[in-house]
C-alpha positions as CSV (number, residue, x, y, z in Angstrom):
1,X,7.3,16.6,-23.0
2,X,9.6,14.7,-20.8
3,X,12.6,15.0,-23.8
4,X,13.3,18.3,-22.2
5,X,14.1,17.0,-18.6
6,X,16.9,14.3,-17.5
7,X,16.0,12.3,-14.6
8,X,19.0,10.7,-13.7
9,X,19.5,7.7,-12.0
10,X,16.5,7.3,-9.4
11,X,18.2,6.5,-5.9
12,X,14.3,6.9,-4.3
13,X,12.7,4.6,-6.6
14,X,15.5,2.0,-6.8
15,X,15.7,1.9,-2.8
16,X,11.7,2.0,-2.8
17,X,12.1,-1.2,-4.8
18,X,14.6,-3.0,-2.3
19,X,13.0,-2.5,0.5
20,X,9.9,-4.0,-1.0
21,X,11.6,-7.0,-2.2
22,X,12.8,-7.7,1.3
23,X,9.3,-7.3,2.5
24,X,8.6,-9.8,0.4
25,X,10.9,-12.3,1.3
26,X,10.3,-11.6,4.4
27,X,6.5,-12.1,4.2
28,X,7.1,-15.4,2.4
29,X,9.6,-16.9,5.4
30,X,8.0,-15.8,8.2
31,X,4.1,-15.6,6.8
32,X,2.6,-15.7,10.2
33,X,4.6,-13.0,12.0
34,X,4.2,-11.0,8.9
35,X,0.7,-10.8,8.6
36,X,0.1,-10.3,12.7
37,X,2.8,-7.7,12.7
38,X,0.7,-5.7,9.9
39,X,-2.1,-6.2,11.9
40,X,-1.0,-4.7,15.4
41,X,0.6,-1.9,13.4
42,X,-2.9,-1.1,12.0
43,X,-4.2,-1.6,15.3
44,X,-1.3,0.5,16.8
45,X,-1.8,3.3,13.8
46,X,-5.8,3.1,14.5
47,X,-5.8,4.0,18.1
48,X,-3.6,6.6,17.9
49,X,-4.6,8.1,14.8
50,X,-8.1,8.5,17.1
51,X,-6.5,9.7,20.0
52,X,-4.5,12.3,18.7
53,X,-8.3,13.4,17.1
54,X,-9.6,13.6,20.5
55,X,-6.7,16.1,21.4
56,X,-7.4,18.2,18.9
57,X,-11.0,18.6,19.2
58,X,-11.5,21.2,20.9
59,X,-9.3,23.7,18.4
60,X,-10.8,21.9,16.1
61,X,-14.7,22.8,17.3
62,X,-13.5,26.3,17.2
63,X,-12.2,26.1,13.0
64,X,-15.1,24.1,12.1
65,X,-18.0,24.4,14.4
66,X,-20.2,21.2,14.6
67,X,-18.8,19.7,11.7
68,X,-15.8,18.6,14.2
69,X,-18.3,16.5,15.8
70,X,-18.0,14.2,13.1
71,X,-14.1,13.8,13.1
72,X,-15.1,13.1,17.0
73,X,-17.3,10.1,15.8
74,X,-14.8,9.0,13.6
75,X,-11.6,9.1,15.9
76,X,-13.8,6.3,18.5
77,X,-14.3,4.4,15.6
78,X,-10.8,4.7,14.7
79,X,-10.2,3.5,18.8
80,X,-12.6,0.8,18.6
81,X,-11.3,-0.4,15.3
82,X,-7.6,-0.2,16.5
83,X,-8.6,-2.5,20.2
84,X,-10.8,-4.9,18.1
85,X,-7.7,-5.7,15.9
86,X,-5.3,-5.3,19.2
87,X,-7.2,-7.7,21.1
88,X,-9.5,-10.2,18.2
89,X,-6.1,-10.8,15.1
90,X,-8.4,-13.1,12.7
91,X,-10.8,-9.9,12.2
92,X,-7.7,-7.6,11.5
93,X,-6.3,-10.4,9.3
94,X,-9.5,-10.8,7.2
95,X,-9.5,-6.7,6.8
96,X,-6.2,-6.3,6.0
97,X,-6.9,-8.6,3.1
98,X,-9.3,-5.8,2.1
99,X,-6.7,-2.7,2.4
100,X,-3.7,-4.6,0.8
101,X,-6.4,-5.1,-1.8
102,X,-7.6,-1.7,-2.4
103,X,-3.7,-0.2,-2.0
104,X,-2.5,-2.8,-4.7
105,X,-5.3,-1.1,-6.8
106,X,-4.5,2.4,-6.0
107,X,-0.6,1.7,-6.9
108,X,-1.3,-0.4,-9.6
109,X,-3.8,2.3,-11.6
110,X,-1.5,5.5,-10.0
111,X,1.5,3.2,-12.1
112,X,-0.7,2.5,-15.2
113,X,-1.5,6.5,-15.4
114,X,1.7,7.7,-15.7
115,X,3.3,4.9,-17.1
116,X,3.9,6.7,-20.2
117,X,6.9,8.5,-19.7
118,X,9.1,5.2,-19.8
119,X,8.9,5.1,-23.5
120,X,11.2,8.0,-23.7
121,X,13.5,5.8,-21.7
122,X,12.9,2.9,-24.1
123,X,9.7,0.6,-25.4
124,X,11.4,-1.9,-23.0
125,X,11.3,-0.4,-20.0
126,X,7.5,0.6,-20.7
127,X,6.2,-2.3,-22.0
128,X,7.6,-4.6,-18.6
129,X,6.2,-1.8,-16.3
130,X,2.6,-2.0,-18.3
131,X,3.2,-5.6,-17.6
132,X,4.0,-5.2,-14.2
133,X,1.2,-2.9,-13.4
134,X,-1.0,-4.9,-14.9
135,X,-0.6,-8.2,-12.7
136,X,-0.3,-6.1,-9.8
137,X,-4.0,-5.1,-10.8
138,X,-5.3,-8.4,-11.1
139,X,-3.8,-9.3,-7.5
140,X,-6.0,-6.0,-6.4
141,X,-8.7,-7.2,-8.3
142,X,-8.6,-11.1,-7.0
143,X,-7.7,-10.1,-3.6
144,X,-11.4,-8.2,-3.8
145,X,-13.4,-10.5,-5.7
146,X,-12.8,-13.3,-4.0
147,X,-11.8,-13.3,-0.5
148,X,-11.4,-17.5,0.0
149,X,-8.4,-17.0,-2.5
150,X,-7.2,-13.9,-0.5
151,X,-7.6,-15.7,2.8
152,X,-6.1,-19.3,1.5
153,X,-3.1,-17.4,-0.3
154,X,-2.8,-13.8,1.1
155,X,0.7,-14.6,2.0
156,X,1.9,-15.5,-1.2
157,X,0.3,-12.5,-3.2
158,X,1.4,-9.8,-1.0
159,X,4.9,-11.2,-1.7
160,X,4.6,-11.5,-5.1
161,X,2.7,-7.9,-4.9
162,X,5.5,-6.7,-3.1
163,X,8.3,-8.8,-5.6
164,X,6.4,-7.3,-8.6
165,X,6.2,-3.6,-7.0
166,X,10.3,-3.8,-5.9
167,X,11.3,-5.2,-9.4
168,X,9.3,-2.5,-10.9
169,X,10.4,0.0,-9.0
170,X,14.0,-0.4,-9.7
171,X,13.6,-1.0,-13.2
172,X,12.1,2.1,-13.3
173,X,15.4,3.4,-11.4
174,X,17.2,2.3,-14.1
175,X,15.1,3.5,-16.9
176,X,14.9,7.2,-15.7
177,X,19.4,7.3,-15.9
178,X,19.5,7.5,-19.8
C-alpha cells in the first residue's frame, strides 16, 4: 500500500520534532514559568474562545434555533473557566495535569494506529516508534491514574513527553526519505 508512494524527507515532522525538544528543555529549566505560562494561555484561550461564542450567537440562533442556547451555556463556562485559571493558577495547574494527560493519550494511540507504515521504511524505524509511542502511553496513562505522581513530577514528564514526541518525530522525518 504505501510501496507505491515516496515520502521524501519530512521537513514538517522533523521541525514538529525540534520544536518539541526545546519545549522540553525548556520546561525542564525553567519548570515554574513553564507550567504558569501554559496555564494563562489556557486561561487566555478559554475566555476568548467564549467570547467570540457570545459574538456569534445571534447568527448562530438563526442556523440552529434553540440548540444555540447551548453553545451559549457553554461559552460562560468557557469565561468562567478561563478567569478561574487567570486569577486562582494552582486550580489551572492541577487541570492542566489532566489535559496534558488526555493529549499524551490521544497522540500516543493516533501514533500507535498508524504506526505501521514505518516498516516499509525499515523494522528499525517502526519498532523505536512502537517503543516510543508506547511510553508516551504510559505517561498518559500515569499522568491519569494517579494524580500525586502527576502533581509531584508533572514537570519532568511533560519534558520527557515532549523529548520522546520530538525524538520521535524526527526519526520519523528521517524514516519517510528512503
Amino acid at each position: 500500500m504505501f510501496n507505491d508512494h515516496r515520502w521524501g524527507f519530512d521537513w514538517t515532522e522533523f521541525m514538529t520534532g525540534i520544536v518539541f525538544l526545546i519545549a522540553a528543555y525548556f520546561v525542564m529549566k525553567q519548570p515554574k514559568a513553564a507550567l504558569l505560562s501554559l496555564v494563562f494561555l489556557f486561561a487566555i484561550a478559554a475566555i476568548i474562545s467564549g467570547i467570540t461564542t457570545i459574538g456569534g450567537y445571534t447568527k448562530l440562533r438563526r442556523e440552529t434555533g434553540l440548540r444555540a442556547n447551548f453553545a451559549l451555556v457553554f461559552a460562560v463556562i468557557d469565561i468562567l473557566v478561563g478567569l478561574l485559571f487567570l486569577f486562582h493558577a494552582p486550580t489551572g495547574i492541577v487541570v492542566l495535569g489532566y489535559v496534558f494527560a488526555f493529549w499524551f493519550l490521544i497522540d500516543s494511540i493516533e501514533r500507535l494506529v498508524v504506526a505501521s507504515h514505518l516498516r516499509v521504511f525499515g523494522m528499525g524505524y517502526y519498532v523505536l516508534s512502537l517503543i516510543l509511542d508506547v511510553l508516551s502511553l504510559a505517561i498518559g496513562i500515569m499522568l491519569i491514574f494517579n494524580p500525586i505522581v502527576a502533581a509531584v513530577s508533572f514537570n519532568l514528564l511533560v519534558s520527557v513527553y515532549f523529548a520522546i514526541f520530538g525524538v520521535n518525530a524526527i526519526l520519523i522525518a528521517f524514516a519517510r526519505r528512503n
